[in-house]
C-alpha positions in Angstrom: 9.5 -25.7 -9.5 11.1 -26.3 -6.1 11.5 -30.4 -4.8 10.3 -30.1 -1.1 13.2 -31.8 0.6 11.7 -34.2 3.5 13.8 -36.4 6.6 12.4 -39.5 8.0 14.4 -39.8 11.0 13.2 -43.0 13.0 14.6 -46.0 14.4 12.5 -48.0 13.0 13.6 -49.8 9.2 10.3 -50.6 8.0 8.5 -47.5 8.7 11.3 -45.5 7.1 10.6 -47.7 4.4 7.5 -47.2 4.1 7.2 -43.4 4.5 10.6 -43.6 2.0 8.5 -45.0 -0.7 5.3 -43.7 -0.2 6.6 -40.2 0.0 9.1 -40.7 -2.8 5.8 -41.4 -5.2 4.5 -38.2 -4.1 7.6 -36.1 -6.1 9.2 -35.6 -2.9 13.4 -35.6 -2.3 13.8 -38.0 0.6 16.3 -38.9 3.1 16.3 -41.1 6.0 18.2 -41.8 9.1 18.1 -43.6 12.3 19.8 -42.0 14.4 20.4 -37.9 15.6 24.0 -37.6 14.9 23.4 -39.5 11.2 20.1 -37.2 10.6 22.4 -33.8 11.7 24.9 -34.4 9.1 22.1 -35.0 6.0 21.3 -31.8 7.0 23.9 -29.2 6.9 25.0 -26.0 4.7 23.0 -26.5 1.2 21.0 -29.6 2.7 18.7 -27.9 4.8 15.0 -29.9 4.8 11.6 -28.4 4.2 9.8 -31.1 6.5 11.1 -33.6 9.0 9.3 -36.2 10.1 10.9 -37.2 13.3 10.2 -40.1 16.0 10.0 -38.8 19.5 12.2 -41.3 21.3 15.6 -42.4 18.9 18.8 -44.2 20.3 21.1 -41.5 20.7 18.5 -38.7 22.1 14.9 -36.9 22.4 13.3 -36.2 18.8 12.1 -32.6 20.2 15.7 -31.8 21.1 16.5 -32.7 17.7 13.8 -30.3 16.4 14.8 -27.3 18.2 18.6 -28.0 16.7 16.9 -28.2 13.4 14.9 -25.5 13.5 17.3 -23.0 15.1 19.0 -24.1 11.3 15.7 -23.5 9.3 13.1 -21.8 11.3 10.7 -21.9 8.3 11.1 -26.3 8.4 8.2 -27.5 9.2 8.4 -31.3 11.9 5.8 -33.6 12.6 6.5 -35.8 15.5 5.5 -39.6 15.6 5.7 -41.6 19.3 4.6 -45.0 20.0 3.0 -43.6 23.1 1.7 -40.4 22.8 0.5 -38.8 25.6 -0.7 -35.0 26.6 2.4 -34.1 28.0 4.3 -35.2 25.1 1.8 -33.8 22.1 1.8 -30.3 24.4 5.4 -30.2 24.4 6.2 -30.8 21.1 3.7 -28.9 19.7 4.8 -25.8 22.3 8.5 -26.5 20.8 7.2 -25.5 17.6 6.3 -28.8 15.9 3.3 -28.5 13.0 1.8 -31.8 14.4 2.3 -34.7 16.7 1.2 -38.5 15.6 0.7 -41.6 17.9 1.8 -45.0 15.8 0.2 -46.9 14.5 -1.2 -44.3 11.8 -2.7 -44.0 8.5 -0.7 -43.6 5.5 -3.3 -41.5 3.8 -3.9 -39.2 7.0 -0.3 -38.7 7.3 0.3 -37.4 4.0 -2.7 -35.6 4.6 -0.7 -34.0 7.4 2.5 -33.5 5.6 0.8 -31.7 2.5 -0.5 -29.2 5.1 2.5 -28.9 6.9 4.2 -28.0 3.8 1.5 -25.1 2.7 1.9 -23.7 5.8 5.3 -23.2 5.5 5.3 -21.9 2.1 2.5 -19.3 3.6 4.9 -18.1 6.1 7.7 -17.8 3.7 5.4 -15.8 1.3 4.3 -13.7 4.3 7.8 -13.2 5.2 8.5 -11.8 1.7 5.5 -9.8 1.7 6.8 -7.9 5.4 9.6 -7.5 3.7 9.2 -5.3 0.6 7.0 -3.7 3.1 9.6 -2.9 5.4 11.8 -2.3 2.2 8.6 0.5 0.7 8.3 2.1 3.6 11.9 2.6 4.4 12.6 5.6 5.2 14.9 5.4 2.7 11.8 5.4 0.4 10.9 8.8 1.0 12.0 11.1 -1.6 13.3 14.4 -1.4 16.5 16.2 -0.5 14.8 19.6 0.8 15.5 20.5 4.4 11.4 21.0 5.3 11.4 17.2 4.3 14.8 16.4 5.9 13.7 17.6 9.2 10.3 15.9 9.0 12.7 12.3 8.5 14.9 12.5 11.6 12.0 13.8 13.6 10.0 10.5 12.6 13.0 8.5 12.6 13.7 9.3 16.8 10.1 9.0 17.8 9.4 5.5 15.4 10.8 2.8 18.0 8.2 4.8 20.9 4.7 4.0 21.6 4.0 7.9 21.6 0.6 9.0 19.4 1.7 10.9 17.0 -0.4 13.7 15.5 0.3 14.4 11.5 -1.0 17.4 10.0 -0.5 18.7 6.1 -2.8 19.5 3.4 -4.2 16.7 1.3 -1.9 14.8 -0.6 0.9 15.4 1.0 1.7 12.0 2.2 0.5 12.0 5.9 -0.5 7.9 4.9 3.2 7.5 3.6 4.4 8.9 6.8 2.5 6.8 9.0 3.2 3.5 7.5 7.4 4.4 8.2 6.9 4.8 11.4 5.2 1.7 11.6 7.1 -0.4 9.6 10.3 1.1 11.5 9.1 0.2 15.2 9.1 -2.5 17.3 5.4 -3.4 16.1 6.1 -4.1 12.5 5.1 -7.5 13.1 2.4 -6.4 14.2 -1.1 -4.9 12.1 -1.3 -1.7 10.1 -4.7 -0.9 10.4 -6.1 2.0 8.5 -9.7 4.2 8.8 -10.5 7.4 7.1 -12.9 9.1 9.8 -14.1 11.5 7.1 -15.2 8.9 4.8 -17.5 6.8 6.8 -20.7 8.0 8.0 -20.8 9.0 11.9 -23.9 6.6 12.4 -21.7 3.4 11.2 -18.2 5.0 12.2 -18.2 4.0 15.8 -18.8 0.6 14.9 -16.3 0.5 12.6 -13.9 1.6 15.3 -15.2 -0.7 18.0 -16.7 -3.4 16.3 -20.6 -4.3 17.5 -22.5 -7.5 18.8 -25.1 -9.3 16.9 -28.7 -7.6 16.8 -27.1 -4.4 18.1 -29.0 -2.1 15.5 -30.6 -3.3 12.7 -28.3 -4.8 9.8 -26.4 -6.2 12.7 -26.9 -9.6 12.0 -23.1 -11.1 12.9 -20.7 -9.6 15.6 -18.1 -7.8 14.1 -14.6 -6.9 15.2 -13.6 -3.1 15.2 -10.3 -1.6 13.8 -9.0 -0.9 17.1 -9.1 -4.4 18.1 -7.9 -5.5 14.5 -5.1 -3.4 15.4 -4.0 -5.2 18.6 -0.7 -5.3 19.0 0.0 -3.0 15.8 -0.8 0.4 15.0 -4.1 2.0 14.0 -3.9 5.1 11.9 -7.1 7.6 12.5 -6.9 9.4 9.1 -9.1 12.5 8.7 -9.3 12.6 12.4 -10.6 16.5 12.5 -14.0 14.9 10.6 -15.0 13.3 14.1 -18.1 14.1 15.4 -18.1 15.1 19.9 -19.9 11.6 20.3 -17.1 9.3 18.9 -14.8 12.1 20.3 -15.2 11.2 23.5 -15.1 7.6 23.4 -11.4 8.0 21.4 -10.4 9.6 23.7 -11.2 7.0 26.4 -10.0 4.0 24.0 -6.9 6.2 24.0 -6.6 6.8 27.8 -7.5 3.6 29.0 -6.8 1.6 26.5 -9.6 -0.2 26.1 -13.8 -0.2 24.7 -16.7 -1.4 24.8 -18.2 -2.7 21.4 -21.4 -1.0 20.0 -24.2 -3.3 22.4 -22.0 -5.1 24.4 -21.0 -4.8 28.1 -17.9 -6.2 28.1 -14.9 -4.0 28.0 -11.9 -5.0 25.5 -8.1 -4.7 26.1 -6.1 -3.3 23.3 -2.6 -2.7 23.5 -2.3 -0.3 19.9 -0.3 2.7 19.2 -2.5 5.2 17.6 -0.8 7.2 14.7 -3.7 10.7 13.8 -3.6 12.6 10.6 -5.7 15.7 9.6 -5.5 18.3 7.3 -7.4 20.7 9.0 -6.0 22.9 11.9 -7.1 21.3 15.1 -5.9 24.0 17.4 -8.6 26.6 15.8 -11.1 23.6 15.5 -10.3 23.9 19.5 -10.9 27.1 19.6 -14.2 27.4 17.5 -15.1 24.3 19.9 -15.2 21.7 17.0 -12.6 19.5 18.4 -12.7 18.6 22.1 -9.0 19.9 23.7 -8.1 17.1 26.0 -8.7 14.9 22.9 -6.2 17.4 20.6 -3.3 16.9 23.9 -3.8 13.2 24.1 -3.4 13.5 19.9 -0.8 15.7 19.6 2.1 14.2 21.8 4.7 14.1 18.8 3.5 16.9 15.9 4.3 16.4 12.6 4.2 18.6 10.3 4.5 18.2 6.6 5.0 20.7 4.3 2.9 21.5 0.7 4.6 20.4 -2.3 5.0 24.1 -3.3 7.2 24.7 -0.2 9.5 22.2 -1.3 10.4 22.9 -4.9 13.5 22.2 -5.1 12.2 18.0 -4.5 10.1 18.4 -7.6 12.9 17.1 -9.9 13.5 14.4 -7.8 9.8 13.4 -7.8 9.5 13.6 -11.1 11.8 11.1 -11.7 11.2 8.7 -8.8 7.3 8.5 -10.5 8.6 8.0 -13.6 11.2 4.8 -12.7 8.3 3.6 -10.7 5.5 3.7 -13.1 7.7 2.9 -15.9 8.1 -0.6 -14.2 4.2 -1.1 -14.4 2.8 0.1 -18.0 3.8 -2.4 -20.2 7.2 -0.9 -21.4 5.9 2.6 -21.8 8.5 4.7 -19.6 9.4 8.3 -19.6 13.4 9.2 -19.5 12.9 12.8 -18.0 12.4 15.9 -18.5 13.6 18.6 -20.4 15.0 22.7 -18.9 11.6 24.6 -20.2 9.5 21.6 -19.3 10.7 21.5 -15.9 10.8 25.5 -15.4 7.2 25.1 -15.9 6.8 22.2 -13.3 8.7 23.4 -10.6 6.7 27.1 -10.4 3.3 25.2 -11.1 1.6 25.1 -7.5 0.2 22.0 -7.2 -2.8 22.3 -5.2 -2.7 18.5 -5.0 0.4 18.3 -3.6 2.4 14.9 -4.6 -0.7 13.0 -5.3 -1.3 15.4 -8.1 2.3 14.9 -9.1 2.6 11.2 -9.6 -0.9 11.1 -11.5 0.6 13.6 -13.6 3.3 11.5 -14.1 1.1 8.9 -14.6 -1.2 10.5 -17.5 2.1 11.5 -19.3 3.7 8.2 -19.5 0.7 6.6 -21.2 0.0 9.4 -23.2 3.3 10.0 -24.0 5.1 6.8 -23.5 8.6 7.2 -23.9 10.9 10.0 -24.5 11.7 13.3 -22.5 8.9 15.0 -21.8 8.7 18.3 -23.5 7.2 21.6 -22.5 4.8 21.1 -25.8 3.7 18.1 -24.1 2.5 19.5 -21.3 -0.9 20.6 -20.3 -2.1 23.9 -20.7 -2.3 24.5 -16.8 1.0 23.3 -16.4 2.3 25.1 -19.0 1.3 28.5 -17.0 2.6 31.6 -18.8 4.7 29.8 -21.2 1.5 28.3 -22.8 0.2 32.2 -23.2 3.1 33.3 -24.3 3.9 30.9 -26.9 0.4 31.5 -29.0 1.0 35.0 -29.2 4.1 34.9 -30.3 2.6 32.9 -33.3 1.4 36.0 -34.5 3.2 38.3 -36.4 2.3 42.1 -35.5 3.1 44.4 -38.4 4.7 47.8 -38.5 1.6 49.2 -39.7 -0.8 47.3 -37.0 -3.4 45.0 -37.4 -7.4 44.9 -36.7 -7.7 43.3 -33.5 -11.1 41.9 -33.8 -10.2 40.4 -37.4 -7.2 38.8 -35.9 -8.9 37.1 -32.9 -12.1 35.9 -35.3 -9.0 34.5 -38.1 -7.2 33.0 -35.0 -10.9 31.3 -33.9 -11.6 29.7 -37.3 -7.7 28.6 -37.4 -8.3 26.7 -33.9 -11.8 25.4 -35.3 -10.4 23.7 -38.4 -7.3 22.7 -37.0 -9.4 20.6 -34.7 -12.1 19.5 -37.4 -9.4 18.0 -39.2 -7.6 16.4 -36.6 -11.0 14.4 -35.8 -11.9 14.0 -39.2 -14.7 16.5 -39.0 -16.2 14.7 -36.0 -17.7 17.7 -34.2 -18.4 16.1 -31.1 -14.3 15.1 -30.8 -13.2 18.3 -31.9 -15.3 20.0 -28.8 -13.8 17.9 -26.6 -10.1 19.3 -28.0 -11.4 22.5 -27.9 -13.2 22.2 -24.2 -16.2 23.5 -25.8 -19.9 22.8 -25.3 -21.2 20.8 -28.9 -23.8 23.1 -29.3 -21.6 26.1 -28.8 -19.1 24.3 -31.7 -22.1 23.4 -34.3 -23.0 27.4 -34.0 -19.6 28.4 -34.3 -19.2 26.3 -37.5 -22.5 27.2 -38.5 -21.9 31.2 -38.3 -18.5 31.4 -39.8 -19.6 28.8 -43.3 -17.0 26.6 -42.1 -17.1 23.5 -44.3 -15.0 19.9 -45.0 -12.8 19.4 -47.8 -14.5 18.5 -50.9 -16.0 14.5 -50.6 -15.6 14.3 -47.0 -18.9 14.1 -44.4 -19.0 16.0 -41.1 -19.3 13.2 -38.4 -20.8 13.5 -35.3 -20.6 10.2 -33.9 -18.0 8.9 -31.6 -16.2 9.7 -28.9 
């Protein structure tokens, strides 16, 4: 664990004395000096301090000078001033210099410490939060979004101009396609990464609570309103808001969007006090807005305000030749979260079958794919025999009939297909241990249908064993 490093820089023996050995007790690494010029050179290269507690007036300068030279070191060090006569002027100009607190002498011990164990929290909170921006900025790099293909390739330098603006953008593309993953780049690539992300799915919020949610409401303005409440476009003050879903919105909230949007500012939901927001608004849908126009479900000044910068993202189908890439991006990734259980790739016929498989689901139905194969699987290459049936396609069809063996004479069908059925049956009773209910579920049959089936053709367990049906 980290020693907090803390200065006591005061002119004053006794008191650096005293906060020497009081703050030594507490584990703390501590260094005192008396002077600026002394203090500056405990402090340089490697010796940079978490906290310095610094006396305003010192022999050889100004204690807030001193701070600004210290923090323009360390920005994260944390400084408390100490004066033997505070006053406002003094506590407002420290405080606006960037110091954590300012204390008049004499002062408690106990209250100081007090003061210093905050201090130091609050530092290690803005480090933390540093860190945190900071794999965000690093995850939503666009660096981060996979694919080599040139319909992705052109959506990337189109997002990549238009990031750094405060243009809305409009992005449209079939569910799962990553219009969230999109969003958050441009965000966290512009000038207002400092600022909030703020997120709202229009579709999945009821219309009666929605335009609350977006505005926020005052106490006692409709029953169950029994607090004021802040609305995500003031939440995203300064940041971004991204409407999600926006094609769900019903003309009411339409029309005040489009007002928030224009003006830049709202009225909360029973309040008559108008709110200034300064937010860039980032829309996704994936329905087509400019027929919703048309069949007049979507007001059209509200679609041109929206659609300053179209995006466009393709379907996962339209981009086959990223699948591969995917696959593999999902599989380093998850393999870093499920407890050593990590697929190596995928082999030729395995990845034939892939690739041509549509995916309705675009990339969200990818990476849980990947997901369900690298727990059920969990380690290896993943195999065509591993696959799914659906994902298998043809190859699945193709490889049970060539498990039969035709003769030259021919065969009777219906025979075949009832000798194939009971196969199937038993080879599933006796993967389950004769539990019937299991060996429907491998099967994707109804029980009922199952207990018939066995019932009709005398199929019975080997000699001593019991048919089970409890269990799942």
């Amino acid at each position: 664990m980290k020693i907090n490093r803390v200065l006591v820089l005061d002119d004053e023996s006794s008191l650096r004395t005293a906060l020497f050995r009081v703050l030594d007790k507490k584990g703390f690494k501590v260094i005192t000096a008396n002077r600026i010029d002394e203090a500056k050179s405990l402090c340089q290269g490697d010796n940079l301090v978490d906290l310095a507690i610094v006396d305003l007036n010192l022999p050889d300068g100004d204690g807030i000078e001193f701070m600004s030279y210290l923090k323009a070191l360390s920005p994260s060090t944390q400084v408390i001033i100490l004066t033997g006569h505070g006053t406002i002027e003094s506590a407002l100009r420290a405080t606006q210099k960037g110091a954590f607190h300012f204390v008049t002498k004499p002062f408690n011990l106990d209250e100081l410490l007090s003061l210093v164990d905050k201090a130091l929290t609050h530092k290690h909170l803005q480090q933390e939060n540093q860190q945190l921006r900071s794999e965000l900025n690093k995850k939503y790099n666009f660096d981060q979004i996979v694919g080599d293909s040139q319909q992705i390739q052109n959506v990337l330098r189109l997002v990549e101009r238009v990031a750094d603006s405060d243009s809305t953008v409009l992005i449209s593309g079939e569910s799962g396609t990553g219009k969230e993953l999109i969003a958050r780049a441009i965000h966290y690539n512009s000038h207002r990464k400092q600022g909030p992300f703020v997120a709202i799915n229009c579709g999945a919020i009821p219309s009666e609570l929605l335009e609350s949610e977006l505005f926020g409401h005052m106490k006692g303005s409709f029953t169950g309103a029994i607090a004021n409440r802040v609305g995500r476009f003031e939440m995203a003050d300064e940041g971004t808001l991204f409407l999600d879903e926006i094609g769900d919105l019903n003309p009411s909230l339409q029309v005040k969007i489009l007002r928030a949007l224009q003006e830049r500012s709202f009225e909360p939901v029973g309040s008559t006090k108008t709110v200034q927001v300064n937010v860039r608004v980032i829309a996704a849908t994936n329905v087509n807005l400019e027929a919703a126009v048309e069949g007049g479900r979507f007001r059209e000044d509200l679609y041109y305000r929206l659609n300053v910068i179209p995006v466009s993202l393709p379907a996962l189908r339209e981009r086959k030749s990223d699948i591969p890439q995917l696959l593999s991006h999902f599989m380093d990734v998850l393999g870093k979260s499920k407890g050593g259980r990590k697929l190596n790739g995928v082999s030729a016929e395995a990845l034939e079958c892939l690739t041509n498989y549509p995916w309705p689901g675009n990339i969200r139905e990818l990476e849980n794919f990947v997901e369900r194969m690298t727990i059920l699987k969990g380690h290896g290459i993943l195999e065509l025999l591993d696959l799914p049936d659906k994902y298998r396609g043809s190859k699945a069809i193709k490889q049970n009939a060539e498990a039969f063996d035709i003769p030259d004479n021919g065969l009777d069908f219906n025979s075949a297909v009832d000798a194939y059925e009971n196969a199937l049956i038993l080879r599933a009773l006796e993967k389950t241990g004769w539990n019937r209910n299991q060996a429907a579920m491998l099967l994707k049959l109804n029980r009922t249908t199952l207990v018939e089936k066995i019932k009709k053709k005398g199929l019975k367990p080997p000699h001593g064993q019991e048919i089970m049906d409890l269990g799942y």
